[in-house]
C-alpha positions, 0 to 999 in steps of 0.5 A, a space after each residue: 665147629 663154626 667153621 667146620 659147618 661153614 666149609 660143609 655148607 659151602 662144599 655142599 652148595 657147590 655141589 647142588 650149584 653145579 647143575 652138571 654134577 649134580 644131574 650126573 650123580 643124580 641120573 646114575 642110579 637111574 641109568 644104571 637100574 634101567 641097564 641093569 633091567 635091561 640086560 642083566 635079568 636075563 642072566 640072573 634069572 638063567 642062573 636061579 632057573 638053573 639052580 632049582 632042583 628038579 621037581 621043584 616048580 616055582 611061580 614067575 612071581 618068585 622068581 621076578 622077587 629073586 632077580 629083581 632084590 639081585 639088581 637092586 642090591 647090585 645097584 645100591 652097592 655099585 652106586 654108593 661108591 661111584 657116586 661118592 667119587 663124583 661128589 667129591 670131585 669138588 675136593 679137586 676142582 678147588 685144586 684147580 681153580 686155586 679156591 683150595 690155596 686161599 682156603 689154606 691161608 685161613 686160620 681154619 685147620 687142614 683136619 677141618 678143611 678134610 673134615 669139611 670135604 668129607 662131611 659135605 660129600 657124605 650127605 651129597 651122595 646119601 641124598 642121591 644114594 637114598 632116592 636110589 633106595 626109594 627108586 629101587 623099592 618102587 621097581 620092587 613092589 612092580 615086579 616081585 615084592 617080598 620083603 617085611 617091614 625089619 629089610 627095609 631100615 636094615 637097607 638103609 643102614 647098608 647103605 649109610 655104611 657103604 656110602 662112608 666107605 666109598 667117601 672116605 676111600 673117594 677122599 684119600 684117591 682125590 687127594 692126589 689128584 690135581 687136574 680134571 684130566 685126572 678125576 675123568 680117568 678115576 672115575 671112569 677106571 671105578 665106575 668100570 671096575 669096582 662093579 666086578 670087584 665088589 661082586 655086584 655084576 659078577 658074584 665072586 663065587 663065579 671066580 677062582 677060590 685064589 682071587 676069591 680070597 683076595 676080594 674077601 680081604 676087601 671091605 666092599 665085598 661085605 657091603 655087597 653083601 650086607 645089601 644082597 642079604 637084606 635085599 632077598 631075605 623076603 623071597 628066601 623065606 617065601 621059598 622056605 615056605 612053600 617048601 625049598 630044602 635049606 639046602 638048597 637055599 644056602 646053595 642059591 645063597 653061595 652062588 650070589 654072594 649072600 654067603 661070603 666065606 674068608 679062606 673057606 669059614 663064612 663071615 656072619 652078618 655081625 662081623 661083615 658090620 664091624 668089617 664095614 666100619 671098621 674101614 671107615 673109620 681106618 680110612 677117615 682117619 687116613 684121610 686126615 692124617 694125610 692132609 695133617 702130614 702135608 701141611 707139615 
C-alpha cells in the first residue's frame, strides 16, 4: 500500500506541476458551458417549444429550467470523459520520457504501477469534474432553478461513476500509445466524437432505430442518461404540476434521452447504475490484466 500511495502522490503531482495540462483540463468545462450556451440553447429551446402541446402555455422561466438542466447535463457527460483522457496523458508521457523503463525496475508490481496511474487520474479528473458540477449549478440557479435538495448529491454520484469509466476506458486506449503525436490525435478524435456518441450534442432518439440499438450497447449512453434525468427531474415535476399530461412529459423524456430503451424495453434508472458499474469494473480489471500480461 505504501508504494501504491507513493505512484498516486506522485502521478498526481505531475499532473498539478504541468501547469499546460492542468489549465487545459481546468478551462475545458469552461470553454465548453460557454459554447454550449452560446449555440446549442437555441437549438434546445426550438425543440421544447416545438414539442409543447397546442394550448398549453408555459413561462420563459420554464422553459430556461429545461434548456439549461440540458446543457449541463450535456456538459457534465462530454467532460467526464474527455477530461480523463487528458489527465491521463501522464501514463504516456512517462513512455516518452523513459520515467516509465525506470519505474519498471523498481520491485513495484505492474498491478500497482496501472493501480497508481488510474487512482491518480481518478481524483485529477474528479477535482475538475466537481467544479464543473459547482459551475453548472451556479449557471442554473442564474437562469432556471428547479431541482430539490435529493438531484443534486444523485448528480454527484453520476458524475463519480462516469468519471471511473472515461478513466479506466482513457487507461486501457493509453496504453498503447507511445509518442505525443499519438495522444493529440486520441484526444482530438474523443473530444470531437464522443460527444455524438454518448447523446450529449445530439439525443439519439434523433438517430436511426439500428445505430439506436448500437449506442444502447454502449455504457456512456447511461451515464448521459443518469445525468439528464437528475439534472431535469425538478422542471419535470414543475410541469407536472402546473398541468402537463404524463403523456406528454414521457414524450419531451423520449426525445432528449432521459428514456433509453435497448431493442424497444426502457432501461430503469436501476439498471443503467449496474450497466454503469459494471463497466468499470470490467474495464479496470482489463486495464490490469494487460499491464499484468506484458510484463509476461
Amino acid at each position: 500500500m505504501s508504494s501504491l500511495s507513493a505512484l498516486i502522490r506522485r502521478n498526481t503531482k505531475l499532473f498539478f506541476k504541468d501547469k499546460g495540462m492542468f489549465f487545459t483540463s481546468l478551462i475545458t468545462p469552461i470553454i465548453l458551458l460557454v459554447l454550449y450556451a452560446t449555440f446549442l440553447a437555441n437549438v434546445f429551446r426550438s425543440s421544447f417549444v416545438d414539442a409543447l402541446p397546442k394550448g398549453f402555455n408555459v413561462s420563459d422561466g420554464v422553459i430556461d429550467g429545461l434548456v439549461g438542466s440540458q446543457l449541463i447535463s450535456s456538459l457534465l457527460a462530454v467532460c467526464c470523459v474527455t477530461v480523463a483522457f487528458m489527465s491521463n496523458m501522464l501514463m504516456v508521457q512517462d513512455k516518452v520520457t523513459g520515467a516509465l523503463s525506470d519505474l519498471t525496475i523498481t520491485p513495484v508490481k505492474r498491478s500497482t504501477l496501472a493501480l497508481g496511474y488510474y487512482i491518480s487520474t481518478a481524483v485529477s479528473t474528479l477535482i475538475i469534474c466537481f467544479i464543473a458540477v459547482g459551475a453548472g449549478l451556479i449557471y442554473l440557479a442564474n437562469v432556471g432553478w428547479y431541482m430539490s435538495v435529493s438531484d443534486i448529491p444523485l448528480i454527484f454520484i453520476d458524475v463519480f461513476l462516469l468519471v471511473m469509466f472515461g478513466t479506466a476506458l482513457s487507461s486501457i486506449i493509453n496504453f498503447f500509445l507511445s509518442s505525443q503525436g499519438q495522444i493529440s490525435a486520441v484526444g482530438t478524435i474523443i473530444s470531437a466524437g464522443y460527444g455524438f456518441i454518448c447523446g450529449a450534442y445530439m439525443p439519439i432518439s434523433s438517430f436511426s432505430e439500428g445505430l439506436q440499438n448500437v449506442l444502447s450497447f454502449l455504457p456512456g449512453t447511461y451515464g448521459t442518461a443518469l445525468i439528464r434525468n437528475h439534472t431535469m427531474n425538478g422542471v419535470f415535476n414543475e410541469l407536472s404540476d402546473i398541468g402537463f399530461p404524463s403523456e406528454v412529459i414521457e414524450n419531451i423524456k423520449d426525445g432528449i434521452d432521459c428514456n433509453i430503451y435497448f431493442f424497444g424495453d426502457k432501461v430503469e434508472e436501476s439498471t443503467m447504475y449496474l450497466i454503469l458499474g459494471g463497466s468499470v469494473v470490467a474495464l479496470v480489471a482489463i486495464y490490469i490484466i494487460i499491464n499484468v500480461l506484458k510484463r509476461k
